[in-house]
N, C-alpha and C positions, 0 to 999 in steps of 0.2 A: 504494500500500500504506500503511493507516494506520501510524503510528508511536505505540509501545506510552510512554506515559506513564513513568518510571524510578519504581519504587518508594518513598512515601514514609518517613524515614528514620524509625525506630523509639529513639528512645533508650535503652528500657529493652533493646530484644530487642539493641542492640548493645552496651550495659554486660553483656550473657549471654555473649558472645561473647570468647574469646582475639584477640588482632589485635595491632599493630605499635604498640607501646607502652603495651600494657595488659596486665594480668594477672590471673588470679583466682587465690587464694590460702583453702585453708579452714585457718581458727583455732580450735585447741579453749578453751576456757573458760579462764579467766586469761590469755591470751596474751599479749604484746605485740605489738602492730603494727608501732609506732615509739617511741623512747624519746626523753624532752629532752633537747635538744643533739645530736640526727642531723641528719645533712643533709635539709633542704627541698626532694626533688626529685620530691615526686610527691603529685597528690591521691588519694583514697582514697572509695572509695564502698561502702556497706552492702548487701549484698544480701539476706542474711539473718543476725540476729542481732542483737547490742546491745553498743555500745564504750562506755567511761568514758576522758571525756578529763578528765586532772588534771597539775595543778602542784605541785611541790614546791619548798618553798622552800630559800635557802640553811643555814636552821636543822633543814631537814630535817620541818616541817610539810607534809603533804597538802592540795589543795583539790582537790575534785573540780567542773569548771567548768559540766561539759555529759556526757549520756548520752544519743548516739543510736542509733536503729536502722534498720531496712530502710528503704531509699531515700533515706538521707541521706551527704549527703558530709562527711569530713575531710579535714582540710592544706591545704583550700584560701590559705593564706595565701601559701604559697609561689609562689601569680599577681602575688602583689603586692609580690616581692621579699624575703621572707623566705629569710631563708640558712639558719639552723638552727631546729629546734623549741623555741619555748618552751613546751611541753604537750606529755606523752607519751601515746598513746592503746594501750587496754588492752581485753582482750574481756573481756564479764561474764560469756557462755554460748558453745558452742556458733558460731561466723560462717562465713560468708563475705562476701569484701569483694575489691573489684576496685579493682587498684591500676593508676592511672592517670599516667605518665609524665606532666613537665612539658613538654615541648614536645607530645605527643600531644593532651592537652585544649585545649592554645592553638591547636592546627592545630584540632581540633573546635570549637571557639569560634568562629573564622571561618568556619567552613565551613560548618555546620549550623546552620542555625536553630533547629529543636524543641528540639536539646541547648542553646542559649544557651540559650533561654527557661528549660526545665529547672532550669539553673545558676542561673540569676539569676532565679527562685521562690526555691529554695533560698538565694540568699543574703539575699535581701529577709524570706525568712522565719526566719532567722538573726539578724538584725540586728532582727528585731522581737522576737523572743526575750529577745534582749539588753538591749534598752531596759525590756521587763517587768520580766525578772530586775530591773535597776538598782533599779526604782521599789518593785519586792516589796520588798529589802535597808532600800531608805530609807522608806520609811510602814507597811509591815504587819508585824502581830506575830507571832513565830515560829511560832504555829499557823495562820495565815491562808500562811505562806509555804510548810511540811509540808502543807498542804491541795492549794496550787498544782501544788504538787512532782509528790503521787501524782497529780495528774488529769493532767500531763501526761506522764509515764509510762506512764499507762494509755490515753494517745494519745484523750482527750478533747478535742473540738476539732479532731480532725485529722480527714481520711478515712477514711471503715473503721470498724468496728464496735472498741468500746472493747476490751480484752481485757488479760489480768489480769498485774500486772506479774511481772516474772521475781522466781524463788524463792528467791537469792539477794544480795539486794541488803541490805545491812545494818544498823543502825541509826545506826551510827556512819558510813557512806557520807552516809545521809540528812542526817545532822547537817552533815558537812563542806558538803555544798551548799545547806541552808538558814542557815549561820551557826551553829550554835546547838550544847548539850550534848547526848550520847548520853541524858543521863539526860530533857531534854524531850521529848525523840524519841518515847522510850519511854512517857511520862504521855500524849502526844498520842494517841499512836497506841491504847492502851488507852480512851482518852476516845472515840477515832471510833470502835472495835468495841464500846463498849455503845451506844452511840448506833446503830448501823446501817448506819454509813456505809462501814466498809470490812470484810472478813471479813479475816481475820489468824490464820494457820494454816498456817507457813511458806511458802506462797504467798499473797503479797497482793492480794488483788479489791475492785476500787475500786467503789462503786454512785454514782451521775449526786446523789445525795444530798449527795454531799461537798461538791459544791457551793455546800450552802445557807451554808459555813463560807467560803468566799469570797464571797459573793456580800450577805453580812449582817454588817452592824460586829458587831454583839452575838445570838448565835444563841442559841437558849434553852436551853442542857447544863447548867446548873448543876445542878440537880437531880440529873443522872446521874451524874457526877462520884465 
């Protein structure tokens, strides 16, 4: 009698699934997830929606670090011995997000391959994220980094058809995570909507256009301005 193959292991159809050290959890709009300084005992994955992860300082300054969405994980830090959060993660819309117990993913981590792999896409393309980020801060000018910003918000570059960033995101968010003033934010982003490159009408739609502001020291808007 042949013997039947065991089913190969699905990461995402098992991030769907309730099981022994996981959970799903749906978060309406502003949530909190986790706050700074809770315990580090579990990573977190998106399944649908969009989180803001930010720091506050001891003066009580915001920065808003990172905003991910579907099929991205947070807390992973706590793999690497993190005891308490130093970032607290916050819903912008609407989530759900599967919370993944600290010893559950380290038994998935050895056990599964797909899901390594998975993880360690995801963190490699984390850590490339980061290094960008760094090099935007240090060489590009606050509109070349507001360009960045919205393309990859609108998941530019990623899989999957671009699509239009969430409705409430604000200008003053924008600013915390490109460095900069609410008030360039606002000149910027009126500079890209007569030019064409993004529509601006309480929902922001990025067009493949914005591009040419990253992609060009000096783009020719003076005119429109």
């Amino acid at each position: 009698m042949p013997i039947n193959d065991p089913p190969l292991f699905d990461p995402k159809s098992f991030l769907a699934k309730v099981g022994e050290g996981r959970s799903i959890v749906s978060y309406s709009k502003e949530q909190v997830v986790f706050s700074q300084g809770d315990p580090a005992d579990a990573v977190f994955y998106v399944q649908k929606g969009k989180v803001k992860i930010s720091i506050v300082s001891e003066q009580g300054k915001e920065a808003v670090v990172a905003i991910l969405g579907s099929d991205e994980f947070f807390g992973e830090a706590c793999l690497a011995g993190q005891a308490l959060r130093i970032a607290a993660a916050t819903t912008l819309v609407d989530s759900t997000i599967v919370r993944l117990e600290r010893p559950a993913i380290v038994r998935l981590l050895h056990q599964e391959p797909a899901f390594s792999e998975m993880f360690i896409t995801h963190l490699l393309s984390r850590t490339i994220r980061v290094e960008a980020d760094l090099v935007d801060q240090l060489f590009n000018s606050s509109e070349k980094r507001l360009a960045r910003l919205l393309l990859l918000l609108a998941n530019f570059g990623k899989d999957g058809k671009p699509e239009p960033i969430i409705a409430k995101i604000s200008q003053e968010m924008l600013a915390e995570m490109i460095g900069t003033t609410r008030s360039r934010v606002s000149y910027f982003m009126n500079k890209f909507r007569k030019l064409g490159f993004i529509d601006y009408n309480g929902i922001i739609t990025v067009h493949s256009s914005l591009l040419n502001v990253v992609l060009h020291d000096q783009p020719k808007t003076e005119t429109l301005i």
